[in-house]
N, C-alpha and C positions, 0 to 999 in steps of 0.2 A: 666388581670394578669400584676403585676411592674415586672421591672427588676432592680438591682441593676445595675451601671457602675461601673464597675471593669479598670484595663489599658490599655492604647488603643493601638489597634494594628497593626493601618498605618491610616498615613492619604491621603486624596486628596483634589482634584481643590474644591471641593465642597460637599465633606461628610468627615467623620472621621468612623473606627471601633474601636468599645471598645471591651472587656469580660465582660462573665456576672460573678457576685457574686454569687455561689454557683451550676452555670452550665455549667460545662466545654464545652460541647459540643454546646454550643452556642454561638453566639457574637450578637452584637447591631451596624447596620450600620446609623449614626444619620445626618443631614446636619447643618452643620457648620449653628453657633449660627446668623450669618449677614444674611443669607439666611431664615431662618426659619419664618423672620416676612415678608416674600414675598410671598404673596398668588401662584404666579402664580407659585412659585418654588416647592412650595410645592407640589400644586398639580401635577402639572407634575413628581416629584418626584413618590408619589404616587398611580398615574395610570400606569406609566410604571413598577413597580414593582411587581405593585397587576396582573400584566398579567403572570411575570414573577413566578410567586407565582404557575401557573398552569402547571410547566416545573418541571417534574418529572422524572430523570435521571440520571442514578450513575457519569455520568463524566460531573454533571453539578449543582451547589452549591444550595441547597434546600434552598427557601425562607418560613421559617414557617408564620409568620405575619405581615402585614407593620398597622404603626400608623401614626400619625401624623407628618411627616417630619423626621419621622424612620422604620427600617423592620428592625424582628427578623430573622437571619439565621443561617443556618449549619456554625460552625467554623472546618474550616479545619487547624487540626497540622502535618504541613510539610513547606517545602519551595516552592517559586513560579520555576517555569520553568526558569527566568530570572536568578535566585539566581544559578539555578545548570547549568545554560549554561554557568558562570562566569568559570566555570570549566574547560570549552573547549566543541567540538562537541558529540553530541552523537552516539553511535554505532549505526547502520543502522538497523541491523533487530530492536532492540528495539527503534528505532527512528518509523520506519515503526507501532508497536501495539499501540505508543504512539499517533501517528496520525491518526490513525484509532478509537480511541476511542475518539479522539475531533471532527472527525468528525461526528462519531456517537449521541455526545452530541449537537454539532451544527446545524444536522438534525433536532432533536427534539424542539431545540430551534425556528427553521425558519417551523417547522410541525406547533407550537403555534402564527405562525404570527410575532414572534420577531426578530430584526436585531441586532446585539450586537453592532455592529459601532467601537468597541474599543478592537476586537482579537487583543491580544498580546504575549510575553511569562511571564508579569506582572502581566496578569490576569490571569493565569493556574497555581491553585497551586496543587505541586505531593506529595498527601496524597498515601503512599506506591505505588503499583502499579496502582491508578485510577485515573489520571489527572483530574480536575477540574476546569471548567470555572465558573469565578466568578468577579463580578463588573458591571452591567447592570446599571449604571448611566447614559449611556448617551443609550443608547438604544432605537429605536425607531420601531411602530408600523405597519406593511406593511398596517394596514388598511387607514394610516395617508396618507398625500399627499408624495410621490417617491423622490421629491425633497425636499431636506434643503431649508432653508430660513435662509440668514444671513450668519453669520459665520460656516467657514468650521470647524464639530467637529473630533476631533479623534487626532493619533499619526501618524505625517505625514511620515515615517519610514513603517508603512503598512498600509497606506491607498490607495488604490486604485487609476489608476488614474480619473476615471469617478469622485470619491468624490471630486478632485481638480478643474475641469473643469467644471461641471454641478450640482458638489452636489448631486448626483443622489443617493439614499440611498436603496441599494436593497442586497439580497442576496449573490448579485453574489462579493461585499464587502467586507465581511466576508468570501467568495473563498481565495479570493486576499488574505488578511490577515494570512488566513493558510498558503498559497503556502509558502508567506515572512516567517514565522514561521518555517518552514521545511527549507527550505533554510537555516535560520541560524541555524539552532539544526543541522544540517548535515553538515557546511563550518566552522562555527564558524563566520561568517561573514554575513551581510545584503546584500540584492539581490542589493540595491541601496544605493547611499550613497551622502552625500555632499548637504544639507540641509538647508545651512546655508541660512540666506539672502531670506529666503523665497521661495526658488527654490524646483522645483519638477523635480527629475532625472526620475518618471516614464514618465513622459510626454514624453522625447526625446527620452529617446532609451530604448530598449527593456530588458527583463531581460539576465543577464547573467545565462548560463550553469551552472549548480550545479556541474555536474563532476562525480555523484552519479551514482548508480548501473541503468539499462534502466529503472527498474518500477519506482522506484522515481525521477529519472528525466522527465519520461512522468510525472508525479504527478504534480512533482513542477511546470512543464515547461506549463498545463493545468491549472492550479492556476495563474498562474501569465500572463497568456493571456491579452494583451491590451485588447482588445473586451469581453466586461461582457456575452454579448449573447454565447459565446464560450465558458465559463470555465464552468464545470460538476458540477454541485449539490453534496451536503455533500456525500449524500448517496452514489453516483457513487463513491465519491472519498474514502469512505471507502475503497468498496469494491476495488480498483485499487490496493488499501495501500495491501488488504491484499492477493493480487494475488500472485501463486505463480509462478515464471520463470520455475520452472520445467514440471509445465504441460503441454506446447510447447512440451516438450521434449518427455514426457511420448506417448503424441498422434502419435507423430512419429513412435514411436517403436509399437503403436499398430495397425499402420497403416502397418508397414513391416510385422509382426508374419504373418495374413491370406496371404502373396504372398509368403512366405518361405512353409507353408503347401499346397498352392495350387502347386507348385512344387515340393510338394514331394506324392503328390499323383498324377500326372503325370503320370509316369512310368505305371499302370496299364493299361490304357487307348493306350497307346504307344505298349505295350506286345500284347494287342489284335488287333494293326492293324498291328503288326508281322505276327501274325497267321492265318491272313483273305487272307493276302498275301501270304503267303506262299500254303493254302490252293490253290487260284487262281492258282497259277502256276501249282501245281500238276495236277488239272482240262486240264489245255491247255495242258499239255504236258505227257503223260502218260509214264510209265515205259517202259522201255527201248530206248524212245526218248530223245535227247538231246537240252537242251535249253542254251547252253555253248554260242552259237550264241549272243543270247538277254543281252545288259547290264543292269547286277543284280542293283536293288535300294540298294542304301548304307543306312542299319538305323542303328537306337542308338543302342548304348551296355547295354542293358539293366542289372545292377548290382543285382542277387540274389543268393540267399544262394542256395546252392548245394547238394541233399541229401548225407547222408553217403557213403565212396565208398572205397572199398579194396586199400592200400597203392599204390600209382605209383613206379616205383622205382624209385632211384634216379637220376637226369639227372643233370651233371654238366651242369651249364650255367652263363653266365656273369655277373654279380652284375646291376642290375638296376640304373637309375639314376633317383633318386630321387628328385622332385623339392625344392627349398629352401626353400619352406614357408610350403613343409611337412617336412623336414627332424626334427629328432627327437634328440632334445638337450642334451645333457647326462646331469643327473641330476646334480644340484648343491651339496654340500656340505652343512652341517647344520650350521648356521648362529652363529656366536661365541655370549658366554653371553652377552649380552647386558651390558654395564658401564652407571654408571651415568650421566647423559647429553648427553650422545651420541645416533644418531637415525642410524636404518641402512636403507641401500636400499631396 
């Protein structure tokens, strides 16, 4: 099948995308014209994409066919994540479904053997609600050798710091990379900074605090772990994303309910060792003897309803005092119409 090229619609270090001529929904990712008569470019081109071609995932850009120093893919209409973070930070719960669904798609991508190497917020573009990873150009194989050779690749902003150091090219990369992503979708700001002159700020120190709610600070704060053997796999970090703090709370209170009823069926069990005693005593001490001598055991008061019983008269007697956490607050008054903009207590 041809495509026509239609206008292009970004370029990089080493490919261009166009649109196609009569099919919206696709684009043509092609490698710049200097590159294409380089055998080795090509193929590495390629074979990293025809892998990626077998990553089938809503929050990860579908690769329909590669050719010859081009793949057809899914064109997504929207903007990148970079574009709407120019905005400022994002709202937290919807920071939180947004990162649960890259890591979802990133799962998938490291289930197929693939390392992306170049998570950004550049490469996620937000087609309505379903983030999108997309650009696997520099991508590399877990089946390949662990280590780079040569030049360090990526965006040193989230690259890891093992990738500075050893080049080490693994999963736990594309961790790091989210964490830095999250971090800035939620600060507005990069975990690390000041770049210039070739310097890596993850090397010295450590990440800074997000400041964020405790689940996404655990998140961010397990992404951006110095030590790759430490930080949690996509999957875990989904599900982290999408814990909810209330359930702490909820187990609590279901933890209290069975000691609140085991106390209140108490009382039975208390009534009948009334009556087993009381029984005993009659046994020792028969009628017309007296056991006024012996000190009576003091028990509970056990509180129950009374059958029906002919009026008492009346007996004046002194007003009880009541303690202050029962006493009984005289109703309030009803709440005046509410005005516009006003809230009440």
């Amino acid at each position: 099948m041809s495509y026509e090229l239609a206008a292009s619609l970004g370029r990089g270090a080493t490919s261009e995308v166009f649109a196609v001529v009569g099919r919206d929904e696709l684009a043509i990712k092609r490698l710049h014209p200097h590159l294409l008569g380089d055998p080795r470019a090509v193929a590495r081109f390629s074979a990293e994409l025809e892998r990626t071609r077998a990553i089938v995932h809503p929050n990860v850009a579908r690769v329909h066919a590669v050719g010859e120093g081009f793949l057809v893919l899914e064109r997504i209409h929207g903007e990148t994540l970079a574009a709407r973070l120019a905005y400022g930070p994002i709202d937290e719960s919807e920071l939180r479904v947004l990162g649960a669904k890259l890591a979802d798609g990133m799962a998938a991508v490291h289930a197929r053997g693939i390392i992306h190497r170049d998570l950004k917020p550049a490469n996620v573009m937000l087609a309505g609600d379903e983030p999108k990873i997309v650009d696997f150009g520099i991508a590399r194989s877990l089946a390949c050798d662990a280590l780079a050779t040569g030049s360090r690749v990526g965006t040193p902003a989230y690259m890891a710091p093992e990738q500075w150091t050893t080049g080490a090219i693994t999963p736990a990369g594309d961790v790091w990379a989210l964490g830095a992503i999250l971090f800035e979708a939620a600060t507005g700001r990069l975990p690390f900074d000041g770049f210039e002159g070739g310097r890596c700020p993850q090397l010295i120190a450590p990440a800074p605090p997000a400041g964020c709610s405790p689940v996404l600070d655990r998140v961010i704060a397990a992404c951006l772990d110095r030590d790759p053997a430490r930080r949690p796999t996509m999957l875990a970090l989904a599900d982290m994303l999408r814990a909810d703090e209330r359930v702490t709370q909820d187990v609590g209170a279901v933890a209290v309910a069975p000691v609140v009823a085991a106390r209140r069926r108490r009382w039975p069990v208390v009534a009948a060792a009334s009556v087993a005693l009381a029984a005993a005593v009659y046994m020792l001490f028969p009628s017309g003897e007296s056991a006024s001598a012996l000190p009576l055991p003091v028990l509970p008061v056990i509180a129950t309803r009374a059958p029906a019983a002919a009026p008492m008269p009346a007996v004046e007697a002194p007003s009880p005092v009541v303690p202050t956490h029962h006493r009984v607050r005289a109703s309030r008054p009803a709440p005046a119409t509410r005005r516009a903009g006003e809230t009440l207590d």
